[in-house]
N, C-alpha and C positions, 0 to 999 in steps of 0.2 A: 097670771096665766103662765102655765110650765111650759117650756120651748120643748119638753122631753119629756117621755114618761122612763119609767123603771124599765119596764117590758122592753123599750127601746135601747135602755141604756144594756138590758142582758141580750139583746141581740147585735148589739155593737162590738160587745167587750167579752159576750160567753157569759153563761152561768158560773162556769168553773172560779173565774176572775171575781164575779161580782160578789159572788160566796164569801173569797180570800179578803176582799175589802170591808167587805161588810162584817165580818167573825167578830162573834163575840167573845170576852175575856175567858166566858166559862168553857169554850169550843164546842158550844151545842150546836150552833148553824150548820147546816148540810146544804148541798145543792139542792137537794129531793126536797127538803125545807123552803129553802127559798125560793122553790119554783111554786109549792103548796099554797105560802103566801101571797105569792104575785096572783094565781088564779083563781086566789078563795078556793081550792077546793084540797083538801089534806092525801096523801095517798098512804097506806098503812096505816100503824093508831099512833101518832107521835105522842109524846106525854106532854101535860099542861106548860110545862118550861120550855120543851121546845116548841111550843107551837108561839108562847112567847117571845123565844129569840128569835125565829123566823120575822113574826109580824114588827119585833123593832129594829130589824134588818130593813125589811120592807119599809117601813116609817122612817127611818135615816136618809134611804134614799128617795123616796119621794121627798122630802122636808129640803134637802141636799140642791134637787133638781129645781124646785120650788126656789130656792134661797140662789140659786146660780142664777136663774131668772131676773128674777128683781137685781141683782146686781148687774145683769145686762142689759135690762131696761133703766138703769140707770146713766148707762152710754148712751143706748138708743135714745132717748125722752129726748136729748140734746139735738139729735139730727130729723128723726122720723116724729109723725102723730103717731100714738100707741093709741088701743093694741095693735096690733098690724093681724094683717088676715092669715089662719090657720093655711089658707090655700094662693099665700102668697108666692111668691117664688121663691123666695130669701126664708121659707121655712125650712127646707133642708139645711141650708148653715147655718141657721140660727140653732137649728135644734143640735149639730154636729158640733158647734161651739158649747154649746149647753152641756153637751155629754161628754166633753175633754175637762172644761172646768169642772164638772162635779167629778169626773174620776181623778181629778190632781185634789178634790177638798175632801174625799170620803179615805185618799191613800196619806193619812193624817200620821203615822210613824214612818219610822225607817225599812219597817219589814214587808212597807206595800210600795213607797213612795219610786219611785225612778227620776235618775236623768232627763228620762225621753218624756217621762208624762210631763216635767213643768216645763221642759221646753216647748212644746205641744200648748200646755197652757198658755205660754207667755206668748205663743205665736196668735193666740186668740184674743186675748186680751190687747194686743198692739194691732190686732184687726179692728176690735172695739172703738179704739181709741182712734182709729183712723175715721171710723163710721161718725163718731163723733165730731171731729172737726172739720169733717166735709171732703175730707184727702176721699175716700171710700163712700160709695152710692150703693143704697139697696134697689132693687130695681121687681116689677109688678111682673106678672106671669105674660104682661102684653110686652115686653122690654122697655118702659119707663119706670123714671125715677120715683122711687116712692114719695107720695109727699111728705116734704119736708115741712117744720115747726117756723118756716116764715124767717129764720132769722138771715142776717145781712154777712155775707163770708167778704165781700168786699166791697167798695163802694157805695153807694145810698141806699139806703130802702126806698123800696115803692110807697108811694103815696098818695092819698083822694084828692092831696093839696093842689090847686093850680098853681103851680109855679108862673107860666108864659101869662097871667092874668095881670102883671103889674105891668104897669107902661116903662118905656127902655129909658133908664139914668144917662142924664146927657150929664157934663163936665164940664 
């Protein structure tokens, strides 16, 4: 499951942006384009190429948003049970990490990439990593911890075992 859609990532970042990242070699993408494709519905008569590089605009970034996903559920699996609820609380920053990592993976040269986006990035991905080893707690729409995957951060695990059932070792 995507933490993000496209729709969300052009209302983050602007059509104008998502366009520039998204452009293809031949520079047929338009915003009018890529807006066409986000809502299925074309405006004007585009011609078959462009309504082609619209749609593998649109299919980069969904595929993108998709793929950023699964790499954060790859932190997450470590700490929380997935999937975690759309109506979580911890949906807004997951989805706000989702859409910083995809726009540092989709700004793949020099003529889109910035300073500020991978440090935005790396600020994400050291949140990840915090969620992961338990430094960082996602928390429920009631303000509890999401459940966690059972594992042991320090000390014993719980268990069914009776310990106190042995009689006490004399010396």
């Amino acid at each position: 499951m995507a933490y993000a859609t496209p729709q969300r990532f052009v209302q983050e970042y602007g059509l104008d942006e998502t366009t520039q990242l998204l452009a293809d070699e031949q520079q047929l993408l338009t915003s009018q384009l890529l807006s066409g494709a986000l809502t299925g519905s074309w405006t004007g008569t585009p011609s078959a190429a462009e309504q082609a590089a619209a749609n593998a605009a649109k299919d980069r970034i969904t595929r993108k948003l998709a793929t950023v996903s699964n790499f954060m559920d790859g932190y997450l699996r470590g700490a929380v049970t997935l999937p975690l609820s759309t109506s979580d609380a911890n949906a807004g920053t997951l989805e706000e990490c989702c859409i910083a990592l995809a726009r540092e993976g989709v700004s793949d040269d020099s003529d889109n990439a910035t300073e500020r986006m991978v440090q935005i990035a790396d600020r994400w991905r050291a949140w990840l990593k915090d969620v992961q080893s338990g430094r960082v707690s996602l928390i429920t729409v009631a303000g509890e911890e999401v459940a966690s995957r059972g594992r042991v951060r320090t000390g014993q695990a719980a268990s069914n075992f009776n310990w106190g059932s042995f009689p006490p070792r004399s010396y």
